[in-house]
C-alpha positions, 0 to 999 in steps of 0.5 A: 142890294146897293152892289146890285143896283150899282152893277146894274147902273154899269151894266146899263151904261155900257149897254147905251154905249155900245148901242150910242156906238152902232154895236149890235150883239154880233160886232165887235165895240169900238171905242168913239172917243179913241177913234176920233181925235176930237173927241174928249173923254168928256165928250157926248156920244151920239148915235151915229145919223142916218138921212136919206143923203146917207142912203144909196138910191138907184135912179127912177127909170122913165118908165116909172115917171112918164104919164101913160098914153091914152088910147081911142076908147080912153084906156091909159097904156103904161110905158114899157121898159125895153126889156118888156117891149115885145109884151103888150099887156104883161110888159106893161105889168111886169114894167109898173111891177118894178116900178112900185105898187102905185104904179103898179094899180094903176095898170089896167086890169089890176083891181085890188090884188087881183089881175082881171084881164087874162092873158094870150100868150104864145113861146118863143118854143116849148116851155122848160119844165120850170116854166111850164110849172109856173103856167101851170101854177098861175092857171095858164092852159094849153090852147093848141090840140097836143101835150103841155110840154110842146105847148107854145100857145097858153091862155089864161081865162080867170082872174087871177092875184097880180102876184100870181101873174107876175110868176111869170116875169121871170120868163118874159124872154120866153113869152113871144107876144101877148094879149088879153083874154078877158079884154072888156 
């Protein structure tokens, strides 16, 4: 029993080096000590620190700080990033959506996990099948007399999720212009 928990001890001093080390199950351990000239066979392993000065941070866009307008009839309007600028409504939605989730709830028609406000939309020209799919699956229908695979004019008449609607970003080049449906 004694050899038991003798190989035990040892199994359990290696493991607390090797995670000490940074080692997973799939890497390869690497001596510390060996590594580091200043090291002794004395010395403490320490687990190697990570802070957020270690992380790599991609800057904040100004469209995800700057204070939004407020309109005549007090509604707050969300910058947009360039990319998103022909779109009224969804291109401050899909801007907040890159942004963060705070800023994201804060757009107006978000309530919750749902977009309240329906959308307008028109094409640049008739939707690719994939895109016509996504329409299709968010609830947008054709608002024009003739066949959904030349459709340039959509609407959305229903709340929706907000993850629903944003489906659609992908294709925000596609979309000509936008408003909202369900506009109160």
């Amino acid at each position: 029993m004694l050899i038991h928990k003798k190989i035990y001890n040892k199994i359990l001093v290696v493991a607390i080096f090797l995670i000490a080390a940074g080692c997973d199950k799939n890497s390869t351990p690497v001596n510390p000590i060996q590594n580091n000239p200043a090291a002794t066979q004395n010395s403490v392993v320490q687990p190697p620190v990570t802070t957020n000065q270690n992380k790599e941070t991609k800057p904040i866009a100004k469209e995800c700080t700057e204070a939004p307008a407020t309109t005549e009839i007090g509604r707050d309007v969300y910058p947009i990033a360039e990319k998103y600028k022909h779109l009224q409504f969804l291109g401050q939605l899909f801007t907040a959506s890159d942004c963060s989730s705070q800023r994201l709830s804060k757009i107006f028609g978000v309530k919750g996990d749902e977009y309240t406000q329906g959308a307008l939309i028109t094409l640049n020209a008739a939707p690719s099948v994939e895109f016509l799919s996504t329409l299709k699956t968010v609830g947008f229908i054709c608002s024009e007399q003739k066949s959904e695979s030349t459709c340039i004019q959509w609407q959305l008449d229903k709340t929706v999720k907000v993850l629903g609607i944003l489906k659609l970003k992908p294709y925000a080049n596609e979309i000509k212009q936008d408003d909202c449906y369900i506009c109160g």
